[in-house]
Each structure stands twice: as structure tokens, then as C-alpha cells.
N, C-alpha and C positions, 0 to 999 in steps of 0.2 A: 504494500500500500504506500504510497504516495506522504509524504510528511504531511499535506496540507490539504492533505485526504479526513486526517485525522478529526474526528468531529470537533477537541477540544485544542485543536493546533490554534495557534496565535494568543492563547491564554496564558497569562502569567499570575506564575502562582508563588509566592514568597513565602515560605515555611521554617519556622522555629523550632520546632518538635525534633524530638530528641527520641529512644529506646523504637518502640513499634506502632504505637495505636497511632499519631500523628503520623510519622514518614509513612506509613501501608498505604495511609489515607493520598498521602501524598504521589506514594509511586504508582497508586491507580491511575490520579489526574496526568501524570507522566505518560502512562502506556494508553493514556485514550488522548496525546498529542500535546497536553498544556505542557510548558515551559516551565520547570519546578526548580527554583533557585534553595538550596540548604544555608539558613543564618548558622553558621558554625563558633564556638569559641576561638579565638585563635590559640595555636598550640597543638590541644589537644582534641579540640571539635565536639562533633555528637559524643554522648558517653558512649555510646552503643557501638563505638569503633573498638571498644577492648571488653564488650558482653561477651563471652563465649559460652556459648550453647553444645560444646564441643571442643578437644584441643586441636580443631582444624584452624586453620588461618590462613588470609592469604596477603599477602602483600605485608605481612606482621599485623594485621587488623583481624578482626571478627568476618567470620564469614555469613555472620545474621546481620554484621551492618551491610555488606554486599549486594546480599539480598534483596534489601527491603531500600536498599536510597541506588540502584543500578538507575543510569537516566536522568540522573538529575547535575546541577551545577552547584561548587560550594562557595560561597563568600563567608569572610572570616571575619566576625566582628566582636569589637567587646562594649558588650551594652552598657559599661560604665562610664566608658568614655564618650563625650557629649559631639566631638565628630565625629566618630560608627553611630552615633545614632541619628544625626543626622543626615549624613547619607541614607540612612537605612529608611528613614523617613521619605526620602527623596525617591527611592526605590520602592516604601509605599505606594505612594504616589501615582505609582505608572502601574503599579498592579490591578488582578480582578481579581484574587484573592490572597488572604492571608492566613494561616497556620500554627497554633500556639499548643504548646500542653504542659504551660507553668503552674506551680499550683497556685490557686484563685487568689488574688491581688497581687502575685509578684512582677506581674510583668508592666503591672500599672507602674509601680517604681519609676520604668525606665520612660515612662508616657506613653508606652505604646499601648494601652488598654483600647476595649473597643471605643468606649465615650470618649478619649484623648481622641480618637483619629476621626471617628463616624461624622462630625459636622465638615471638615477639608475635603474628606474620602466617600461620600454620599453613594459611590455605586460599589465600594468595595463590601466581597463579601467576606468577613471576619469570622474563620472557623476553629472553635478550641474543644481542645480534650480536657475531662478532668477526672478524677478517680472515681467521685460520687457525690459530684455535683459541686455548683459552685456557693451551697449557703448548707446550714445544717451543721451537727456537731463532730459528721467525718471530714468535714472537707478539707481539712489538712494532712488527714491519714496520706501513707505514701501508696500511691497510687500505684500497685501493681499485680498484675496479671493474679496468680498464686490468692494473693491476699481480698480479691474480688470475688474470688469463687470460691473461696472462703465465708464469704459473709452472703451470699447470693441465696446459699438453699441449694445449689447446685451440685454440689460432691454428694449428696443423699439420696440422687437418681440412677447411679451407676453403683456397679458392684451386687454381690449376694447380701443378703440381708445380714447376714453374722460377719458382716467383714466393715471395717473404719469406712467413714467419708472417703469419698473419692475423688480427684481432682481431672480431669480433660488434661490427658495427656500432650495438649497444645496450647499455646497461650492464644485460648479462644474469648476472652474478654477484650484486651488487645485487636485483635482482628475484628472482630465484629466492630465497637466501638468506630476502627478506621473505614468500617464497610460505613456505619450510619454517618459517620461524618463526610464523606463523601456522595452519600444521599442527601445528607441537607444541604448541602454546596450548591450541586447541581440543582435542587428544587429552587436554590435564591438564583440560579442563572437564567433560569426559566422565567423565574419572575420578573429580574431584572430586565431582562428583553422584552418584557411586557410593558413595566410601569418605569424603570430606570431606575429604581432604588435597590440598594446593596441590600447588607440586613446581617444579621448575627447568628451562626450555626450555632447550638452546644449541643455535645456529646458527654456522657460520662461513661468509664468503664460497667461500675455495677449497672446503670440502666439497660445498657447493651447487654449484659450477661443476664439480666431478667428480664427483657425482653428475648430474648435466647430461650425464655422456658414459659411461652406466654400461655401455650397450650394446657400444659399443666398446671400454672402457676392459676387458670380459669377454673380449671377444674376442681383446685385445692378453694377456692373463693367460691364456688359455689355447692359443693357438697358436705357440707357443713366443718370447712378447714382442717378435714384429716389431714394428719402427714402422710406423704407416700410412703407404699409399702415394698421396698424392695422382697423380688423373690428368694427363697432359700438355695433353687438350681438354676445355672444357667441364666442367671436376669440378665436383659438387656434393655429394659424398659420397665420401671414401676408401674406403669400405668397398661399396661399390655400384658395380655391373654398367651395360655398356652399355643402355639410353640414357639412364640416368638425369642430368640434368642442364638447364641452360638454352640454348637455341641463338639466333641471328639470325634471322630472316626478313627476307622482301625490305621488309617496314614496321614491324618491333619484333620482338619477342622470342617465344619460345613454351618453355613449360616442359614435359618429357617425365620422368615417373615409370618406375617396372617397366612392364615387360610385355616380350613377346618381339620380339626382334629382325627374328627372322621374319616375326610377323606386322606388326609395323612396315612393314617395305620392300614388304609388298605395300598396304598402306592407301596407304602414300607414294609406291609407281608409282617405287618404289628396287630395280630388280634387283639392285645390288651387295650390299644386304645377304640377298639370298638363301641362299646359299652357307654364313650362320653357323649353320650347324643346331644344332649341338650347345650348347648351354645357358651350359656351363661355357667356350666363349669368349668372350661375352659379356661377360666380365669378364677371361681370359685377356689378351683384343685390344681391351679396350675402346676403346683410347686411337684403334686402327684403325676403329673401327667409329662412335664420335663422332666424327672426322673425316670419314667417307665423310655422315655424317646433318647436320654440319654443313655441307657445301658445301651437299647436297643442298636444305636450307629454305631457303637463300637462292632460290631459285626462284621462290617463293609469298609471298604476303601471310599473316599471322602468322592473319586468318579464313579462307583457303580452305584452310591445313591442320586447324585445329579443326573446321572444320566435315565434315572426313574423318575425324578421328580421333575426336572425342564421339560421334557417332552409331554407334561401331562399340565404344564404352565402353572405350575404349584412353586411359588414364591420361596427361593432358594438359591445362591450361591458359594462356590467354592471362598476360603478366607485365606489371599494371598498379604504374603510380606513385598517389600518396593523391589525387590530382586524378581521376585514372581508374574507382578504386576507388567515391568519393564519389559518382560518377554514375551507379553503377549500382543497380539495380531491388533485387539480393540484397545489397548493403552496406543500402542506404534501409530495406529493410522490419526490420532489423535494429535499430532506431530507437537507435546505438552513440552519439550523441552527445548532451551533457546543456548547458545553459547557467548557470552558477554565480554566484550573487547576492556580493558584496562589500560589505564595510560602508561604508558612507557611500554606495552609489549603483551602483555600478562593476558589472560582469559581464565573464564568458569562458566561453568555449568548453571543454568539455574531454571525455573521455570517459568512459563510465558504469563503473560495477562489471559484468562479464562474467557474473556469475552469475545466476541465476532461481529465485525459491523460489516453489513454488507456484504457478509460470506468471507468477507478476511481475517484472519488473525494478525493480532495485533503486535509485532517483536521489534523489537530495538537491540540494537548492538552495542549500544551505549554503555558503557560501566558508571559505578559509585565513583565521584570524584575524589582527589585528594580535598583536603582543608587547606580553604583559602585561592582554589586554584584557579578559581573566573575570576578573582579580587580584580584583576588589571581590567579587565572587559568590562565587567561590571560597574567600575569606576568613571570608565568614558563613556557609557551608553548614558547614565547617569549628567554626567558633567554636559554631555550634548542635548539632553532637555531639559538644564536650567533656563 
């Protein structure tokens, strides 16, 4: 595709944020075109240049900050000093949006709050992360991933019932969070082109990870506030009926969605689950009824119950690892993986933007910049529209 193809090309987007939930937000607007400039420290930049998520690294940095800021430009500033922030101001200025996830009032400090700029910057759209909100008695908790889904309700959906809270083996408050702040961006772009006024995104972690469980989170509000009940075999869902869940087989795993119970144990040549007629035990007995399906699979290699169960469209797949995944036909033709150029030479691996406009995917070749390394460019694009 074409750079100026890109739906969000010509867009400049000036971003503060720092670890995940902000730059994710950021390297979306990135791979769908906009121009995403990184305010770095100078020195030592984003923190999230030395987070390791692993002792991989490349270039001597994180290869989670690679990741997640590939595509973008960095200028290096230090907010204390009153000309970085004036320039920065000036680079405001020309922006359509902006990008912060200080915790709530510190960034006012430097003026840069949304009320400091919103009367100069009338069409800028101002979008911030915050742990859990910007008023209330957490809002100075530190804001992270771990410590969200901690306090959410959300480690109490996963796992067997006799086993600790459980955590999302992802920093899925993080993510989401960068998914919804980039949904409220683009609804003020929309607007914007409508009426020509900017406006103010907020995100917070915990609201995105409780909006994360809105299904269940209804369902706990409306059936007189039980707590979910995780199962004792096989849970994969508190709120869901037998057989839903993952089981052994006699050579790996096999993952079982809805469908009836019934028709289950005659696909699987299981008389014992004959007998659950009624629907509503299913979930009554499930803990019965996943035990009896769990002995059961161990019997069979994890292909010769797929290949009874697919062909009869009974809700079921093989549970591969990313080794397993990679080698198959329907990952491949998905063409999910991109390789990212670095300055001075260097190249990685990483994955593409999920979305398709127009029947194209959307990749860039672009790497994470060093700190401070558009400062020059930056500085005269700048100094050319005073």
C-alpha cells in the first residue's frame, strides 16, 4: 500500500507515554499511517527501553520496547527545562493529536495539561492513560498491568476452583486500555471533521480490564451479585456449561467449546454421558460431566478425536504452542509476521498490524528509533513554522 494510501497518513500524532498502554495506542495510529513522534527523556528515554520481558535484547534495549514504538520518530526532551518545553509547545501546535500517561496532575506541572493547551489548540485531540482514573482514592496507585487485574475481579474467572487467583498470562489491561484509547481518538477525528473541535480522550487501565468482563460483570449485577463459581475440572469459563473447557488426550490436548453433551458422548462412543438429557445439567453437574469427558480423551490421540468431532461441526480444536501454530498452512497464509529494519543495519522479527483496509495489510519496515534521533529534523520543521 501506498504511504498516502494510509487512511491516517498526514496525521501527526505527539506522544508522551512511556511502558505499553500509551505507545500500543500509539503504534496502532502509526500502522494505520499517522506520523507518531516519541517525547523521550534525554539520556535514557522511555523506561521501557531496559523493561525486559525476557533476557533477549537487541540493540542492548528491550525487545518489548521494539515492539511496541517500531515506526515511530524520537525527540528528546527535558520537561524541566523551559526551552524543551517550549519547543514542545510549538510542536503542539502543529499537531492533531496528543498522548500522555503521567499520573493525574503531573504533567500539568510542566503546562502541558489538557486546560493549559485546549483554548491555543481548539482542534487538538488530547488522549491520556491512567491506572484508574483521574479522581478517587486510587489515582495515585502505580499504574500497572499485574496490579489492575488484581483489583478488577478478574484472576477469579480463570483457573479450577481449589486453585489461587489467577492473572492473564498477558498484560491484557495494558492493551486493551491502548485499544480504547485509540477508539476514543478516532471517534474525536470523526467529530472533529464534522464540527472542528478537538476534545479530551480518557482511558484508564482498570476501566478497560472491567470493561474486559462486561458480560459477566452483567450477569454478576443482575442475578443477585453471586460470585462466580469456578469449576473443580477443567474450567475454562465460570460462567459456562459442561464441556466447555480444555482436556488431555493420550498425545496433547484438545479444546471442547458449547454444544450438547449428548451429542458429545455419542460422536465420542461415551455412553456415560448419555443419560444428561436435560440441558440445564450441563452446567448443574458440570464438574460431573468434565470429569467423566476427561478420563474419557485420554483414550485417543488428540487427531483421532478431531477428526470425529470436525467432521460432525461439533465445536473443537487441536491446543497448539507458537512452534505448532507457525507450521501450519492457516497461520502461513495469514502472512502475520513482518521483519523491521533498524538504524544502523540491525533487523527483527515482529508482528504486523491485525487490521486490512481495503484488502491490504498494513506493514512498515520502519524500526523503534534511537533517543533523541529526529531532534535535528524536528527542530527545523519547527523553527520553519514560527
Amino acid at each position: 500500500m501506498n504511504e498516502r494510501d494510509y487512511p491516517l497518513s498526514g496525521l501527526l500524532v505527539v506522544d508522551f507515554s512511556q511502558f505499553l498502554a500509551g505507545p500500543s495506542a500509539g503504534l496502532r495510529l502509526a500502522d494505520l499511517g499517522a506520523r507518531v513522534i516519541k517525547i523521550e527523556r534525554p539520556g535514557g528515554g522511555d523506561l521501557c527501553r531496559q523493561l525486559y520481558i525476557s533476557n533477549l535484547e537487541l540493540d542492548g534495549e528491550s525487545t518489548l520496547f521494539h515492539s511496541i514504538n517500531r515506526n515511530k520518530e524520537s525527540y528528546a526532551a527535558d520537561l524541566k527545562n523551559p526551552e524543551d518545553v517550549a519547543t514542545i509547545r510549538k510542536l503542539i501546535g502543529r499537531a492533531d493529536v496528543m498522548i500522555q500517561n503521567f499520573r493525574p496532575g503531573v504533567i500539568d506541572k510542566f503546562g502541558l495539561g489538557y486546560s493549559a493547551l485546549k483554548s491555543d489548540h481548539p482542534r487538538l485531540i488530547y488522549g491520556s492513560v491512567t491506572g484508574y482514573g483521574p479522581t478517587g482514592p486510587w489515582r495515585d496507585l502505580p499504574g500497572q498491568d499485574l496490579l489492575a487485574q488484581a483489583l478488577s475481579g478478574l484472576t477469579y474467572l480463570s483457573g479450577n476452583r481449589d486453585q489461587p487467583p489467577m492473572p492473564v498470562g498477558i498484560a491484557v489491561a495494558d492493551i486493551l486500555a491502548g485499544a480504547h484509547l485509540v477508539q476514543g481518538i478516532l471517534a474525536c477525528l470523526v467529530r472533529r471533521s464534522i464540527n472542528g473541535c478537538g476534545g479530551s480522550v480518557e482511558v484508564s487501565l482498570l476501566e478497560s480490564i472491567l470493561d474486559f468482563q462486561f458480560e459477566v460483570l452483567t450477569t454478576h449485577l443482575n442475578d443477585g451479585e453471586q460470585l462466580p463459581q469456578r469449576g473443580i475440572v477443567n474450567s475454562a469459563h465460570a460462567y459456562l456449561a459442561a464441556p466447555y473447557g480444555i482436556y488431555g488426550t493420550k498425545d496433547g490436548y484438545i479444546a471442547l467449546a458449547m454444544g450438547s453433551v449428548v451429542r458429545l458422548g455419542e460422536l465420542l462412543e461415551c455412553q456415560e454421558l448419555a443419560r444428561f438429557i436435560d440441558p440445564k445439567s450441563w452446567f448443574i453437574e458440570r464438574d460431573t460431566i468434565k470429569q467423566i469427558i476427561a478420563e474419557h480423551l485420554l483414550t485417543r490421540t488428540t487427531r483421532d478425536w478431531l477428526d470425529r468431532l470436525q467432521v460432525a461441526d461439533y465445536w473443537s480444536s487441536d491446543v497448539m504452542n507458537w512452534a505448532k501454530l507457525r507450521a501450519q498452512e492457516g497461520y502461513q497464509v495469514l502472512n502475520f509476521e513482518q521483519q523491521i529494519k533498524r538504524p544502523g543495519g540491525g533487523s527483527f522479527w515482529t508482528t504486523r498490524c491485525p487490521i486490512r483496509i481495503d484488502g491490504q495489510m498494513l506493514k512498515h519496515e520502519k524500526g523503534s528509533p534511537k533517543v533523541g534521533e529526529h531532534n535535528a529534523q524536528i527542530q527545523k520543521e519547527v523553527a520553519c513554522h514560527d
